[in-house]
C-alpha positions in Angstrom: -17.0 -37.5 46.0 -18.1 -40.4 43.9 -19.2 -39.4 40.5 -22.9 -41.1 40.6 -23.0 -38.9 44.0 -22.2 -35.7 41.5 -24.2 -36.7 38.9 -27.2 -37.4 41.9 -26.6 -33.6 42.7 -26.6 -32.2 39.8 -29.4 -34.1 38.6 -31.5 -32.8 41.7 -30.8 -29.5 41.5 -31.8 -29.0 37.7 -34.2 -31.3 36.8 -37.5 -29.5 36.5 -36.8 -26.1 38.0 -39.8 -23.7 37.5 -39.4 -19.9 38.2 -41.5 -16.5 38.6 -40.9 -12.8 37.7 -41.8 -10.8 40.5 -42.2 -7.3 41.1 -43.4 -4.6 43.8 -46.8 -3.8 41.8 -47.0 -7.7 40.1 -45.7 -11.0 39.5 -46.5 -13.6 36.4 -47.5 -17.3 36.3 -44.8 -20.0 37.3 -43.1 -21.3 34.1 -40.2 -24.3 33.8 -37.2 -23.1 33.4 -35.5 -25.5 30.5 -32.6 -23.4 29.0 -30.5 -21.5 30.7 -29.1 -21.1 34.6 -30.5 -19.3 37.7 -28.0 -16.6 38.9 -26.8 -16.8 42.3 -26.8 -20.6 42.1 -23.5 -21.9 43.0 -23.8 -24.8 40.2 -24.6 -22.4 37.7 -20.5 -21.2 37.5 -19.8 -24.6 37.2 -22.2 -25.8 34.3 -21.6 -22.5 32.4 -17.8 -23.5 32.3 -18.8 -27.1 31.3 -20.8 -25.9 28.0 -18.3 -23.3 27.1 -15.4 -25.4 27.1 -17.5 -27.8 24.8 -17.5 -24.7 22.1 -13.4 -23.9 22.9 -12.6 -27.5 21.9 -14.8 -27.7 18.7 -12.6 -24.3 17.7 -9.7 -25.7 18.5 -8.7 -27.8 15.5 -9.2 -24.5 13.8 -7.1 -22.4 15.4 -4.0 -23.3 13.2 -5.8 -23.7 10.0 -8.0 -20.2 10.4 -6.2 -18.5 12.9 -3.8 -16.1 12.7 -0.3 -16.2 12.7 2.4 -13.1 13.8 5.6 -13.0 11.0 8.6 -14.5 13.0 6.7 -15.9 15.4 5.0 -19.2 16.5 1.8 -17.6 18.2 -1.1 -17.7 16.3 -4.4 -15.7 17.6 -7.7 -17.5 16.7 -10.3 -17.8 19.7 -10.2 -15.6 23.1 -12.7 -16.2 25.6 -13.3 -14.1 28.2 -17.0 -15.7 30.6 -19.5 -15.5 27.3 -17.3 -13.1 25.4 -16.1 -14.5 22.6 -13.3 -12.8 19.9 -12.3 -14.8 16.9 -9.0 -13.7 15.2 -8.3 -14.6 11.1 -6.0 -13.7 8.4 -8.7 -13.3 6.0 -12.6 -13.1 6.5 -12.9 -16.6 4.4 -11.4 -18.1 7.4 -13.3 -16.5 10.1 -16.7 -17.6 8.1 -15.6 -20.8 8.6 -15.0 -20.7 12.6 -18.3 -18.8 13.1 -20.2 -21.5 11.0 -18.7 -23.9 13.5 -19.7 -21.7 16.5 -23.5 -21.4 14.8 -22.7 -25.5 14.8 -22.7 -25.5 18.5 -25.4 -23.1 19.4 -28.0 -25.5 17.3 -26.8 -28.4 18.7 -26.8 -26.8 22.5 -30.4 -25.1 21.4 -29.3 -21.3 21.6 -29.6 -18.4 19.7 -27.2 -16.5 18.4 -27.5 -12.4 19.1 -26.2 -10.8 15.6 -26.9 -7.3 17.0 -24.2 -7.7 20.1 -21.6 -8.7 17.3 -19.4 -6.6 15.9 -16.5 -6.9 13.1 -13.0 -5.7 12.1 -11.0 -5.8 9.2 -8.1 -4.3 8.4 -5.7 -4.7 5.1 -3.2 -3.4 2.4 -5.2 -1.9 -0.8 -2.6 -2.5 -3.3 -3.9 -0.6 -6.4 -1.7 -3.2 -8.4 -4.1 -6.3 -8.0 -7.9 -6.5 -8.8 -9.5 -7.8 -6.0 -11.5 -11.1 -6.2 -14.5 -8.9 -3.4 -14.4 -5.6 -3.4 -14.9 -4.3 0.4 -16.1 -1.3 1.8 -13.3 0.3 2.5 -13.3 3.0 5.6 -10.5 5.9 4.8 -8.5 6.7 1.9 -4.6 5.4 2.9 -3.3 2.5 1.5 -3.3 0.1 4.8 -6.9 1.1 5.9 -9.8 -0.9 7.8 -12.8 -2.7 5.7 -16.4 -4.5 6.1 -15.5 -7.9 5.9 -19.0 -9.0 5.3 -19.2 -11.7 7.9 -22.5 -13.3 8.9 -23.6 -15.6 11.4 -26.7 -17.9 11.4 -28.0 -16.0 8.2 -27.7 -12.5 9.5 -24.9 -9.8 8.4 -22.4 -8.9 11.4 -22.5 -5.1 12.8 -19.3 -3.0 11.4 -17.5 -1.3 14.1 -18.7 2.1 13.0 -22.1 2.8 13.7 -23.5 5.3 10.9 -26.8 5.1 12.4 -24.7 6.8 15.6 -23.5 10.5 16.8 -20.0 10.9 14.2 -19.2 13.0 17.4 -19.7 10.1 19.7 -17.1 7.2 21.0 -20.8 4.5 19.7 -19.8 5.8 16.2 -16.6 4.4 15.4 -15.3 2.5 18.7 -16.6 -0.6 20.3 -16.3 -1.5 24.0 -14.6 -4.8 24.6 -14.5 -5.9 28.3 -14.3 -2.6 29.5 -11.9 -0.9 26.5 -12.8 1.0 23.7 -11.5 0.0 20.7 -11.4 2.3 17.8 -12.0 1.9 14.0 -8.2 3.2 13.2 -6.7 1.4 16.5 -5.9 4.9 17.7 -6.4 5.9 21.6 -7.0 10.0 20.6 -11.0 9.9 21.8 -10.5 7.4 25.0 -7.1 8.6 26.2 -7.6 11.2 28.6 -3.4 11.3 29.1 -1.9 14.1 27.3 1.6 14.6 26.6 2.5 16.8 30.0 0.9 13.9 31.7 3.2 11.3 30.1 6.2 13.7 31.3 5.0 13.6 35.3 4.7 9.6 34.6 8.4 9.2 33.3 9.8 11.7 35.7 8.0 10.3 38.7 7.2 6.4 37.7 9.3 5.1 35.0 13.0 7.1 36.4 12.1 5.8 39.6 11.7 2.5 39.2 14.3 2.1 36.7 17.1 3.9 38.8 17.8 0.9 40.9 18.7 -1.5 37.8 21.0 1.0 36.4 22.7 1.4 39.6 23.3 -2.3 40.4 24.3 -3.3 36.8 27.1 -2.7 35.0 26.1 -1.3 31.5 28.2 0.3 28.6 27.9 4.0 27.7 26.3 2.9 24.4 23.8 1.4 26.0 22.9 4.6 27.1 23.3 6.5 24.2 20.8 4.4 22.7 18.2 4.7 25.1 18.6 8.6 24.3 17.8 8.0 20.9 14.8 6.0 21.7 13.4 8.6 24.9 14.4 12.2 23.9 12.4 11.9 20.9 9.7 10.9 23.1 9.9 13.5 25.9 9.9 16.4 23.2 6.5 15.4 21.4 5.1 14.7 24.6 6.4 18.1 25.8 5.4 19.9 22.3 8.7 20.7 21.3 10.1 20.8 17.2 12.7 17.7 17.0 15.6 20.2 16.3 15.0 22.2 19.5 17.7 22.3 22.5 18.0 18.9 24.2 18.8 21.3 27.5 15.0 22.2 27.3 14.4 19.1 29.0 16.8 18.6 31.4 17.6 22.1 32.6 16.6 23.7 36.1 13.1 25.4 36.2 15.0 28.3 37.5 17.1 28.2 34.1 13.8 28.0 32.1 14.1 24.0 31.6 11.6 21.5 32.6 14.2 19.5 35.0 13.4 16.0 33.7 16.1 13.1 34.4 
C-alpha cells in the first residue's frame, strides 16, 4: 500500500473522533476524544505499538550506562516491556532516577500522565557495617544482604515500596506485588504463593522429570561419575522435599512401599 494511502487512513480514522458513555439508566454529552485510543479498533494495536516503541528507543542508549550487568556475563537487564508494563532494572537507584527522568521525558512530550500509585519499587543490597553509607535507606530485615526503599520518584511523586504497611501483614498486598500475573515477594521467596509442597515435588520427579529424562540416559553413553554426581545434586533434594534429616538412610527413598520405602527412581 502506498504510504500517502496509510497516512490517508490513518488520518481518517482519528482525526476528530468524538465519543459517549452510555449506560442502561443514562448516557452523558458527546465529547472529542484527543488522547488516547478506542478499544476494539483494529488501528488502535497498531498506534499503541508505534508510541511505545518511541519510549523503548529513548531508553535505549541507557541501557548500558544504567542498566544492569550479571558478573561473567555480557547481559545486562535495563528496560522490559511487556503491552504498557514497563520494568526498569539498575545497579544502584542513582541510575534508575535517571532512566525514569527520561521516561517522565516522554510522557510530557507525548502529553500523558504518569500514575505514581500503580508503581512500585525494589531494592535489594549488601549492608556492610564496615562502610558509612553516603544515604542511609530503609532497610526491611535484619541480615546482612537484605531489601531497602530506594527512594525513587517520578514526575515529583515518591514511588510505592513493595510492602504495603497500610495493608493486612497477613495478606500476599502486604509484602508481594503482582507483575503480569506473578506475585513477587519482598524476600524473593515463593513460601506464600507456592501452593507445591515438598510431597508434591516428589510425584513431579517420579512421574515428570524420571520420565522424560529416561530416554537421554538410555541413548547416550555417559560415565558412572556422571552419575554419581547427579546423586549429589538430587538426593539432597528428594530428602528435604520428603522431610527427611540429611543423615537418614538413602534406601528411604528408593525402597519398595512394601519394605517401608517410598519407591522413587
Amino acid at each position: 500500500m502506498p504510504l500517502f494511502v496509510r497516512r490517508l487512513i490513518f488520518d481518517y480514522s482519528y482525526d476528530k473522533l468524538s465519543a459517549l458513555i452510555r449506560s442502561r439508566d443514562w448516557s452523558t454529552e458527546i465529547f472529542p476524544f484527543e488522547i488516547g485510543l478506542f478499544q476494539g479498533c483494529a488501528l488502535s494495536c497498531i498506534l499503541f505499538n508505534c508510541v511505545f516503541q518511541l519510549l523503548l528507543n529513548l531508553l535505549q542508549p541507557l541501557s548500558k550506562k544504567c542498566g544492569y550487568s550479571f558478573k561473567d556475563s555480557a547481559i545486562s537487564l535495563h528496560d522490559q516491556a511487556f503491552a504498557d508494563d514497563i520494568s526498569i532494572c539498575s545497579s544502584t537507584p542513582e541510575l534508575n532516577q535517571l532512566s525514569i527522568n527520561q521516561l517522565v521525558c516522554f510522557l510530557k512530550w507525548a502529553h500523558m500522565q504518569a500514575n505514581p500509585k500503580k508503581c512500585i519499587c525494589f531494592a535489594s543490597k549488601k549492608f556492610d557495617p564496615r562502610f558509612v553509607p553516603k544515604v542511609e535507606f530503609e532497610r526491611y530485615g535484619t541480615t546482612v544482604y537484605c531489601p531497602y526503599d530506594p527512594m525513587l520518584t517520578i514526575n515529583g511523586e515518591k514511588l510505592r515500596f513493595i510492602v504495603n504497611v497500610a495493608a493486612d501483614p497477613n495478606s500476599l498486598q502486604f509484602d508481594h506485588f503482582k507483575e503480569l500475573g506473578r506475585w513477587i515477594s519482598v524476600n524473593l521467596t515463593e513460601n506464600q504463593v507456592c501452593g507445591v509442597n515438598g510431597l508434591h515435588k516428589l510425584f513431579l520427579y517420579e512421574h515428570f522429570i524420571v520420565r522424560r529424562l529416561s530416554w537421554p540416559f538410555l541413548v547416550h553413553d555417559l560415565c558412572l561419575s556422571y552419575a554419581r554426581d547427579l546423586d549429589k545434586f538430587v538426593i539432597p533434594h528428594l530428602k528435604r522435599w520428603a522431610g527427611l534429616y540429611r543423615s537418614s538412610d538413602v534406601g528411604t527413598l528408593f525402597r519398595l512401599r512394601s519394605h517401608l520405602g517410598l519407591q522413587l527412581t
